[in-house]
Each structure stands twice: as C-alpha cells, then as structure tokens.
PABA-714552 format. One record per residue: residue number from 1; x, y, z of N, C-alpha, C, O in turn; residue in one letter. Coordinates in nm, 3 decimals. Example, Ala and Ser with C-alpha at 12.3 -4.5 7.8 and 13.67 -1.06 7.14 Angstrom:
2
1, 1.319, -0.569, 0.780, 1.230, -0.450, 0.780, 1.320, -0.330, 0.780, 1.424, -0.332, 0.846, A .
2, 1.285, -0.225, 0.708, 1.367, -0.106, 0.714, 1.290, 0.003, 0.787, 1.341, 0.114, 0.804, S .
END
This chain:
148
1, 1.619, 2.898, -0.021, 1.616, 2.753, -0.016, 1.508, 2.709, 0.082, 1.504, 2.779, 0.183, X .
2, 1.415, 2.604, 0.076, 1.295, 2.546, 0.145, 1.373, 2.436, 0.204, 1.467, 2.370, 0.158, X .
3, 1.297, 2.432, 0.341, 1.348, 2.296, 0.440, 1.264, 2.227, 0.408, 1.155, 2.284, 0.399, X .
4, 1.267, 2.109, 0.382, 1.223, 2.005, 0.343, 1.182, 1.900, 0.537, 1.107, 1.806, 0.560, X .
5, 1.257, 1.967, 0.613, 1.161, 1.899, 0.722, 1.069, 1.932, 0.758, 1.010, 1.873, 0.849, X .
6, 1.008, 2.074, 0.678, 0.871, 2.114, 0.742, 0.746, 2.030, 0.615, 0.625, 2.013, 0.630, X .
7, 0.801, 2.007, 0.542, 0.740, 1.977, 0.425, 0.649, 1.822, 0.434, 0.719, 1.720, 0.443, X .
8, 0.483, 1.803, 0.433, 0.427, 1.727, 0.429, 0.498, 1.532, 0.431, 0.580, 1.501, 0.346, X .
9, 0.463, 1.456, 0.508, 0.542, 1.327, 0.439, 0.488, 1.281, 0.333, 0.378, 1.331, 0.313, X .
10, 0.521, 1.205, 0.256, 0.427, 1.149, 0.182, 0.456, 0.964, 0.169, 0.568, 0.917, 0.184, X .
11, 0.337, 0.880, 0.142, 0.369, 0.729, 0.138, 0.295, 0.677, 0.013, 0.206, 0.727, -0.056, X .
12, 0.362, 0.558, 0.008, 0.272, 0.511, -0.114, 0.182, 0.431, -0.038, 0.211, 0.393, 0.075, X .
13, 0.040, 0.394, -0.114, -0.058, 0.307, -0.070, -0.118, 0.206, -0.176, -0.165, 0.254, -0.279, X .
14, -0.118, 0.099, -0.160, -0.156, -0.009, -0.258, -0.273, -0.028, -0.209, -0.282, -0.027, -0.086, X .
15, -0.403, -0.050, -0.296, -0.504, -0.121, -0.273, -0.490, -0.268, -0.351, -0.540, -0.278, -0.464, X .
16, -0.427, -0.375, -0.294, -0.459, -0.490, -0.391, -0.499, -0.554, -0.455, -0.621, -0.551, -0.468, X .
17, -0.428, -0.638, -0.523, -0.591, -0.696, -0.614, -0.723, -0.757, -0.552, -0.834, -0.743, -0.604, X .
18, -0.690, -0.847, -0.400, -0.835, -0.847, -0.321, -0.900, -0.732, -0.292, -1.022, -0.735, -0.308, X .
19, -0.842, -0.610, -0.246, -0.917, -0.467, -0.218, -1.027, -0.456, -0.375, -1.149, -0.436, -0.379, X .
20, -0.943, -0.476, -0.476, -0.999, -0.413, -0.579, -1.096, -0.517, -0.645, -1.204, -0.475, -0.688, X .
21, -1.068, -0.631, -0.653, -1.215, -0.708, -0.672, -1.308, -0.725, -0.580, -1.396, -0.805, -0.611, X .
22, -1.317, -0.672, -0.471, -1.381, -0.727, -0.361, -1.476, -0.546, -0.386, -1.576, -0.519, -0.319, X .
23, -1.426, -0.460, -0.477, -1.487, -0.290, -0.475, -1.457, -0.273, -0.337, -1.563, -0.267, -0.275, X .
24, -1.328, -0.259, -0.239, -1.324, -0.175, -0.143, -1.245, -0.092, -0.178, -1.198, -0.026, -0.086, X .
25, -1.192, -0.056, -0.339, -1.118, 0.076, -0.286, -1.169, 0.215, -0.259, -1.103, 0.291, -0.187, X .
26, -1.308, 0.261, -0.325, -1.370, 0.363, -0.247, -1.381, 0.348, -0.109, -1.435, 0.448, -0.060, X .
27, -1.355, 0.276, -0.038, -1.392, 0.261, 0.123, -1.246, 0.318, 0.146, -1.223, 0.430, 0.191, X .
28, -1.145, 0.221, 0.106, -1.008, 0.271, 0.146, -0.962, 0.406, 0.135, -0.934, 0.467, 0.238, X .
29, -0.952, 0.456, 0.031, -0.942, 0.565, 0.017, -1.053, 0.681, 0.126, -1.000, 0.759, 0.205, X .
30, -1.182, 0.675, 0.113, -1.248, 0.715, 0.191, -1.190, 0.750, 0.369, -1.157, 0.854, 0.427, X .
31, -1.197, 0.639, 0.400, -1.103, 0.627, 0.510, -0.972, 0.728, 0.526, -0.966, 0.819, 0.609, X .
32, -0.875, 0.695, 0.435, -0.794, 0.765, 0.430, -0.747, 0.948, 0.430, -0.657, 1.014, 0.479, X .
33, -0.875, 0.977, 0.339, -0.939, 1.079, 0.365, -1.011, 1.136, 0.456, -1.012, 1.257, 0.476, X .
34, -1.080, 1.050, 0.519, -1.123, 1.059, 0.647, -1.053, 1.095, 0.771, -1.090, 1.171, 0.860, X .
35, -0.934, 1.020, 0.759, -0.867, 1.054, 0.860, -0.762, 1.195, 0.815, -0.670, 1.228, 0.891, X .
36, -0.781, 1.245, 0.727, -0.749, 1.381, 0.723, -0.612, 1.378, 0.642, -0.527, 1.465, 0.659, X .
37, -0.596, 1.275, 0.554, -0.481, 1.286, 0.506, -0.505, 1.313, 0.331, -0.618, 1.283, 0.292, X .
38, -0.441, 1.349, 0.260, -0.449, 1.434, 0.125, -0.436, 1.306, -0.008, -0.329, 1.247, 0.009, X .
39, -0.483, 1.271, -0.083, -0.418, 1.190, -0.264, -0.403, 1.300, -0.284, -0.469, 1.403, -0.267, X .
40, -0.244, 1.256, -0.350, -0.146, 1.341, -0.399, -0.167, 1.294, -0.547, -0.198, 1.378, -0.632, X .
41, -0.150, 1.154, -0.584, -0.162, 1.099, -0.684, -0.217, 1.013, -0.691, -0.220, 0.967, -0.577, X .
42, -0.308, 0.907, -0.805, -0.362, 0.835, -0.805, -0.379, 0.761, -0.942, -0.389, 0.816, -1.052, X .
43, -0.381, 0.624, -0.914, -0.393, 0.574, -1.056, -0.448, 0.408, -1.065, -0.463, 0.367, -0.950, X .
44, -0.471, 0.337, -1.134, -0.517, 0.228, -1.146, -0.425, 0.172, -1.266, -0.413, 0.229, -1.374, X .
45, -0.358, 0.042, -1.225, -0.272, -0.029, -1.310, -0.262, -0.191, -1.328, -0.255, -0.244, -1.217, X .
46, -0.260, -0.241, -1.385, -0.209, -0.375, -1.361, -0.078, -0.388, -1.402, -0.031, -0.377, -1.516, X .
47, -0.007, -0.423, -1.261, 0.134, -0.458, -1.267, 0.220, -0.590, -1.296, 0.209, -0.699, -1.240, X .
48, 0.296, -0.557, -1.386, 0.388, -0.670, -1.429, 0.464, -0.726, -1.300, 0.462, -0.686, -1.184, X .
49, 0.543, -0.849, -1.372, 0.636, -0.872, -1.268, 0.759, -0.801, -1.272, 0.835, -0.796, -1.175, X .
50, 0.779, -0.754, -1.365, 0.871, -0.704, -1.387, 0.881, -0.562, -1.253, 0.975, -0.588, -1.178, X .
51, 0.810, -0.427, -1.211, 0.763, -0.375, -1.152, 0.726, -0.444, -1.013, 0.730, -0.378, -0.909, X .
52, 0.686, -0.586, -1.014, 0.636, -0.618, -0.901, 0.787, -0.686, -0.808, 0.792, -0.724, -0.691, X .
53, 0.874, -0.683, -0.892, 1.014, -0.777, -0.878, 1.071, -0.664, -0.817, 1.121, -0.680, -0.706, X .
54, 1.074, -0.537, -0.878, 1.161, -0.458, -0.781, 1.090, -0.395, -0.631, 1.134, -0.325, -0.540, X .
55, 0.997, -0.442, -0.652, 0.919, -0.354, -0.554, 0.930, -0.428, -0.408, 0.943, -0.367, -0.303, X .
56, 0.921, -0.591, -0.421, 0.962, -0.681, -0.318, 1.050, -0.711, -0.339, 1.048, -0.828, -0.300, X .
57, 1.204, -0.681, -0.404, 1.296, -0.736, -0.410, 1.366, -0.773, -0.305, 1.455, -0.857, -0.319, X .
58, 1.342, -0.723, -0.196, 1.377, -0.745, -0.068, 1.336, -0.861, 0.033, 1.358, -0.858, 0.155, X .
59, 1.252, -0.995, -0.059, 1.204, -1.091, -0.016, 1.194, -1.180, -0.110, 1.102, -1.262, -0.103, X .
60, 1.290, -1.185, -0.223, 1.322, -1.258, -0.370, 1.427, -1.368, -0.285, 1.510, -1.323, -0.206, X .
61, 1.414, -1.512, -0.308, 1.394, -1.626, -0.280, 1.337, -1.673, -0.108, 1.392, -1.765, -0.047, X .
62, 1.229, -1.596, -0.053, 1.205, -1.652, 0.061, 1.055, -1.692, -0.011, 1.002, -1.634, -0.106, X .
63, 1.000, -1.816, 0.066, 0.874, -1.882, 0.015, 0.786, -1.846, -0.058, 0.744, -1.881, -0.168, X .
64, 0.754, -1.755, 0.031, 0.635, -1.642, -0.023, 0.659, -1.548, -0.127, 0.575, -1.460, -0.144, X .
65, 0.758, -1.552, -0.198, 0.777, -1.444, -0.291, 0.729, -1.477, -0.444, 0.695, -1.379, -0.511, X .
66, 0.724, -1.606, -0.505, 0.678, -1.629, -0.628, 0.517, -1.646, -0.588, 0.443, -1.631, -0.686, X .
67, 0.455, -1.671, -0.474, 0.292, -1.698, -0.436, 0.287, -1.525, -0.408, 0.191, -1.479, -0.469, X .
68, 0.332, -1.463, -0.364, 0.324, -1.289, -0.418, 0.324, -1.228, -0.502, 0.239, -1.140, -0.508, X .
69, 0.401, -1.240, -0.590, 0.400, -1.175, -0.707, 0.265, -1.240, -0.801, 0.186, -1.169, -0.863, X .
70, 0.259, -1.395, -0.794, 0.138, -1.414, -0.871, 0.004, -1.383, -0.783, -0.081, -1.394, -0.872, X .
71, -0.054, -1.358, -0.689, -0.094, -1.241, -0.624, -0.138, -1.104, -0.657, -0.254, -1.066, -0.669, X .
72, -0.034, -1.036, -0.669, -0.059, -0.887, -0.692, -0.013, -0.921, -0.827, 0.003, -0.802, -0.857, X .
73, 0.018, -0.975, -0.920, -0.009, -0.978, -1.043, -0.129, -1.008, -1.102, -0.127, -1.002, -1.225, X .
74, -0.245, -1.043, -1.047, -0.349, -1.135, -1.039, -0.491, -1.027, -1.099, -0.599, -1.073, -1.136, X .
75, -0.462, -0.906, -1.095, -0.565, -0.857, -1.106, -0.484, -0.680, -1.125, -0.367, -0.663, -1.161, X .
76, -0.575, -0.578, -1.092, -0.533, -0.462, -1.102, -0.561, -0.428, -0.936, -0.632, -0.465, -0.842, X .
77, -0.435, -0.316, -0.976, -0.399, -0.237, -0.817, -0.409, -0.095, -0.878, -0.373, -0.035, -0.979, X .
78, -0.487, -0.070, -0.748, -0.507, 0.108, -0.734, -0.361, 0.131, -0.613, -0.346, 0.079, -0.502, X .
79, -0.258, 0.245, -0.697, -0.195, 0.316, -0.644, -0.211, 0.467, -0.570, -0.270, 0.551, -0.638, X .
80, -0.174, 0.500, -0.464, -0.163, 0.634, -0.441, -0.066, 0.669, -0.403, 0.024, 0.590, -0.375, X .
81, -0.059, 0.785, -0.392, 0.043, 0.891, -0.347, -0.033, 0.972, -0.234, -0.124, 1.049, -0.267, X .
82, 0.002, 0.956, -0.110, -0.058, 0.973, 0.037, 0.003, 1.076, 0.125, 0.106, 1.039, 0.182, X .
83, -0.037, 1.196, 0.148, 0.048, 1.316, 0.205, -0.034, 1.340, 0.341, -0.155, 1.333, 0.363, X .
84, 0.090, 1.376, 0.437, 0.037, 1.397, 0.599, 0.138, 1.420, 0.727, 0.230, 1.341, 0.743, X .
85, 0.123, 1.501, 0.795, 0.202, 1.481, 0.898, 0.203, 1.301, 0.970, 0.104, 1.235, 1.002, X .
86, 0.351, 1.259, 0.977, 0.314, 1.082, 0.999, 0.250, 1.015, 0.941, 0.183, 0.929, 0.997, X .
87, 0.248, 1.037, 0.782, 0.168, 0.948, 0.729, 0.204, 0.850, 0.711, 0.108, 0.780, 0.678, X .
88, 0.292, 0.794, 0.713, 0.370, 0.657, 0.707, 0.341, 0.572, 0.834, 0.327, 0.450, 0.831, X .
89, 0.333, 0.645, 0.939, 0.282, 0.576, 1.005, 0.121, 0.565, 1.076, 0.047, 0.487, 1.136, X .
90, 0.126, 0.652, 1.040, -0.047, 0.707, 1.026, -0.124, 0.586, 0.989, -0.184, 0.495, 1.048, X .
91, -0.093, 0.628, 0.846, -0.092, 0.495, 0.710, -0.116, 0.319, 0.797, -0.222, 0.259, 0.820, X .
92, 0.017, 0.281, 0.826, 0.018, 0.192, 0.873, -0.073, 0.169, 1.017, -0.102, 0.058, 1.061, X .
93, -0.094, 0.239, 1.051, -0.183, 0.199, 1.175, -0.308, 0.216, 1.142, -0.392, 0.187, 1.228, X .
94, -0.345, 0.256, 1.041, -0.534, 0.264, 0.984, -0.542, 0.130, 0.898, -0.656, 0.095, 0.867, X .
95, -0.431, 0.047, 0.854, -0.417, -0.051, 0.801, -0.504, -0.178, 0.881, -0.609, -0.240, 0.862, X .
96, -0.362, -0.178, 1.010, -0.374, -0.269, 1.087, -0.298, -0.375, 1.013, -0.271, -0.395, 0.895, X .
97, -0.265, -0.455, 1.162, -0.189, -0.583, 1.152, -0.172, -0.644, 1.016, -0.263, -0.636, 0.933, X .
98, -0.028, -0.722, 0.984, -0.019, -0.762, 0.817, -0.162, -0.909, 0.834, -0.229, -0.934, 0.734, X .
99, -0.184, -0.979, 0.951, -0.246, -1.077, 0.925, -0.377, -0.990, 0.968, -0.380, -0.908, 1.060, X .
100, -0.478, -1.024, 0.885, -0.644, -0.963, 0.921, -0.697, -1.030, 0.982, -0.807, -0.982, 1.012, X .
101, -0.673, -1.152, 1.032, -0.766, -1.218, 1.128, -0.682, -1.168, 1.264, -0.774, -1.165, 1.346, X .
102, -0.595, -1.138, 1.316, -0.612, -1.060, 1.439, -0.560, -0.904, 1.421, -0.508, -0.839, 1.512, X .
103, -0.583, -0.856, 1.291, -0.592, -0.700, 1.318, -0.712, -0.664, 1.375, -0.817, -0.725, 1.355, X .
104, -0.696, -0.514, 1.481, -0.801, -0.455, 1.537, -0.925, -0.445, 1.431, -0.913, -0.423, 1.310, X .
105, -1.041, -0.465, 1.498, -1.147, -0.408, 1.432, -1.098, -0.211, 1.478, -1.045, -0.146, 1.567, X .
106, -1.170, -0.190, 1.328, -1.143, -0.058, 1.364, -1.023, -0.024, 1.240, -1.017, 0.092, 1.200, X .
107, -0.957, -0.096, 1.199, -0.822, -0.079, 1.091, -0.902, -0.147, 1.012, -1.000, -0.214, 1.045, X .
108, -0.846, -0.125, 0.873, -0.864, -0.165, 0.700, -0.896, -0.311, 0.694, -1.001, -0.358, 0.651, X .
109, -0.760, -0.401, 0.757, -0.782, -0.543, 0.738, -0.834, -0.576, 0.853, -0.848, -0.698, 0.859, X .
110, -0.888, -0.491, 1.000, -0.934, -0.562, 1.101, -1.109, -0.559, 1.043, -1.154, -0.673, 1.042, X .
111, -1.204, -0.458, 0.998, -1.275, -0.468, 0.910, -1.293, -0.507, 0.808, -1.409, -0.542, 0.783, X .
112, -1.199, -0.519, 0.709, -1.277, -0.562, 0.584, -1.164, -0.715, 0.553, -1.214, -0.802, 0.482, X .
113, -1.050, -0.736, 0.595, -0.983, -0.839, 0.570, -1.061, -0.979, 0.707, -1.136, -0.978, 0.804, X .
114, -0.949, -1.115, 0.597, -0.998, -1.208, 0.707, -0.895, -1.322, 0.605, -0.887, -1.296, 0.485, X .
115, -0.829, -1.432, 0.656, -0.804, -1.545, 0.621, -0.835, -1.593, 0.510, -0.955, -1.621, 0.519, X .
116, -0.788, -1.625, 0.386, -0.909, -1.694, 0.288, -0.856, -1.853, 0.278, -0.914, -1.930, 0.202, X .
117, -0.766, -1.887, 0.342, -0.669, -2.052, 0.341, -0.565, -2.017, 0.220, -0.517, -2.120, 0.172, X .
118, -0.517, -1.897, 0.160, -0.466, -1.910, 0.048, -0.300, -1.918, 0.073, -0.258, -1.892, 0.186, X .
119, -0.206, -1.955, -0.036, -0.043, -1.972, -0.006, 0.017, -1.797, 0.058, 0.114, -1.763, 0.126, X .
120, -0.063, -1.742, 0.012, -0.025, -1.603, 0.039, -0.125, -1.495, 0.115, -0.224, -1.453, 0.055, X .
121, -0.100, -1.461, 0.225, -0.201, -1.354, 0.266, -0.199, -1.195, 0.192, -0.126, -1.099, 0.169, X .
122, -0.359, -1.259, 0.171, -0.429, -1.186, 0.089, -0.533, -1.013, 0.161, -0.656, -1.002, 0.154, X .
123, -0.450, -0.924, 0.211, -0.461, -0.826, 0.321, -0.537, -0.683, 0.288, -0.596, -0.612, 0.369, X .
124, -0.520, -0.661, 0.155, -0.626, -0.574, 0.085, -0.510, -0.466, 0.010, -0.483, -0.442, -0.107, X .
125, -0.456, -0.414, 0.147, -0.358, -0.306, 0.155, -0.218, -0.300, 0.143, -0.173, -0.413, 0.162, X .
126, -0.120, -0.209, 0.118, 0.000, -0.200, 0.136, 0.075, -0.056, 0.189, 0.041, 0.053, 0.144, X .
127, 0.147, -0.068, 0.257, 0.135, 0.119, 0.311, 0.363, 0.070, 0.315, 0.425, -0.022, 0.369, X .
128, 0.400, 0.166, 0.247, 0.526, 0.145, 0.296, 0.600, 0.190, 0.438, 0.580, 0.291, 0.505, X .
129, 0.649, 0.130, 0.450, 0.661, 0.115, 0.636, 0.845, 0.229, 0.658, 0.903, 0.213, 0.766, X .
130, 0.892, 0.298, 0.584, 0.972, 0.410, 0.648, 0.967, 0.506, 0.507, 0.919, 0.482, 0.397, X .
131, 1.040, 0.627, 0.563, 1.053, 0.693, 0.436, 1.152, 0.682, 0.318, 1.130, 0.735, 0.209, X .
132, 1.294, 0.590, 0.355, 1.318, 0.520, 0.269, 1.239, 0.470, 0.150, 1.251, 0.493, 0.029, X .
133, 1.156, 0.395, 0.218, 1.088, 0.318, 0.161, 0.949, 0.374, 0.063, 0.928, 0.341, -0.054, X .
134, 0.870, 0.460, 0.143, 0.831, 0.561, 0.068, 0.896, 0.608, -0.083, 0.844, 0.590, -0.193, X .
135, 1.008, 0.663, -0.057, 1.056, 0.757, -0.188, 1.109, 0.651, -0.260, 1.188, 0.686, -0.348, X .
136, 1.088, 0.525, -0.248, 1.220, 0.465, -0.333, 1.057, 0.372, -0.333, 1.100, 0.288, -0.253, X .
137, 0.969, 0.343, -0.349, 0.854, 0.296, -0.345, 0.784, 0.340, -0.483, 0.780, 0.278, -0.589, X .
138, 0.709, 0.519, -0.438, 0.670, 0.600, -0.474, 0.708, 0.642, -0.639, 0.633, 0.660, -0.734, X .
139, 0.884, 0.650, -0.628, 0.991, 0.596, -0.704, 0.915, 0.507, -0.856, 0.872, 0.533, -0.968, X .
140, 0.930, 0.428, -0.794, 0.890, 0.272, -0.823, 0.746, 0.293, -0.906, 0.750, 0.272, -1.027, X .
141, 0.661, 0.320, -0.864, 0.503, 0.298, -0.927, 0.441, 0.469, -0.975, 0.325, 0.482, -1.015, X .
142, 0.541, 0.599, -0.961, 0.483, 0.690, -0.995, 0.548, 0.757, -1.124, 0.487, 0.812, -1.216, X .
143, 0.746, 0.730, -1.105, 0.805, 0.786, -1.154, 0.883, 0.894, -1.027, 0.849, 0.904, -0.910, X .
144, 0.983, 0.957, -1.091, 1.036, 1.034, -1.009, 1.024, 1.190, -0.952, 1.087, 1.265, -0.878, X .
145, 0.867, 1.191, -1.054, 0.803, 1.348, -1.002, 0.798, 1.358, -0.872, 0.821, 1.468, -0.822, X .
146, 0.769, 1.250, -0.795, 0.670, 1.294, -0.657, 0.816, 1.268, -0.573, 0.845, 1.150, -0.551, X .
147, 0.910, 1.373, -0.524, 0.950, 1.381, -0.380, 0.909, 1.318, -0.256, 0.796, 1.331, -0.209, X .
148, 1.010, 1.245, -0.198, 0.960, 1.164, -0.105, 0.921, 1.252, 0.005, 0.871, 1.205, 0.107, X .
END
C-alpha cells in the first residue's frame, strides 16, 4: 500500500477569460513552470454555467455571483492540473492578492492584472485555496482521474 502523504499535491489553476484574451496564458503557465512546479493536465474549454454553478456554488446568492458567472462564462478558460510540494499554496502566492491593483509586483495579478471599473474583478487567475478544494475542484473541470 502507498502513503499518499508523501505523494506530490496537486491544485487546479484557471487562467480566465481576461488571462486568455489578453494571450497571457503562455506567461502564466511559464511562470508556473518556472517556479518549478509540474502540468499534470491541461486543457482549453469554454465553460457553461452549468459547470460554472457548481464550481462557485459556495457564493450563489451573494452580489457578485450572477456578474461572475457571466464573467468566466464570457470567453474560454485554460484549465490545469498543477503538481508540487505546497502547491496550493505555492500557487496562491505566485498569484498574488484577489484585487490586482494592490497585489505585489512580482505575482501574476501584481504584474499583469489592474482594475478595469468592471461589476466583477476581473484577476486573470484562479488557484484553489485548500486541498479540499483542490480535489473537489479538479473533480469538477477534469473528471475524477486526477487524485487530489
């Protein structure tokens, strides 16, 4: 039997639909790679709401949730599948802050994000923030091959 605590983490990573019309997801990814972490999986989709409903269901009737979904419904999202010691949080700290006008320069949205006045901040990225969330994420946009 294999322990599964020695075993790589893995996270999901959204490039959004601003990442992806704006052509930063070669940068993102790049980066990501850069910092020494592995695509496990990868794919390019445009997501329904249907998919996009379970994925934030955890913020279904607060303001921002119908100006989100039409959002990341808005265009196509590059998914990955992201493997690393701490990549979850790894992940999240190469991101930077959810708002890009005061994330560090130096992170995803402290470089390439910024304000656009829109109902919804528009941040490039998405990194799921525990491993819960990960496998039940991952879950969500890969199918149930990939082990959290």
């Amino acid at each position: 039997m294999t322990d599964d605590s020695t075993a790589p983490q893995r996270t999901l990573v959204l490039i959004k639909p601003d990442g992806v019309a704006r052509g930063l997801s070669g940068e993102v990814l790049r980066r990501i790679e850069t910092k020494g972490y592995r695509l496990v999986d990868l794919r390019m989709l445009q997501p329904d709401r249907s998919l996009l409903s379970r994925h934030y269901a955890e913020h279904e009737g607060k303001p921002f949730y119908e100006p989100l979904l039409a959002f990341m419904s808005s265009g196509p999202v590059v998914a990955a599948v992201v493997e690393g010691d701490r990549v979850i949080e790894g992940f999240r700290s190469l991101a930077g802050a959810t708002e890009p006008t005061g994330a560090a320069p130096g992170t995803i949205r402290g470089d390439l994000g910024r304000d656009w006045g829109l109902p919804v901040v528009q941040n490039i990225v998405h990194g799921s923030d525990s491993p819960e969330s990960a496998a039940r994420e991952i879950a969500l946009w890969f199918g149930s091959s990939h082990p959290g």
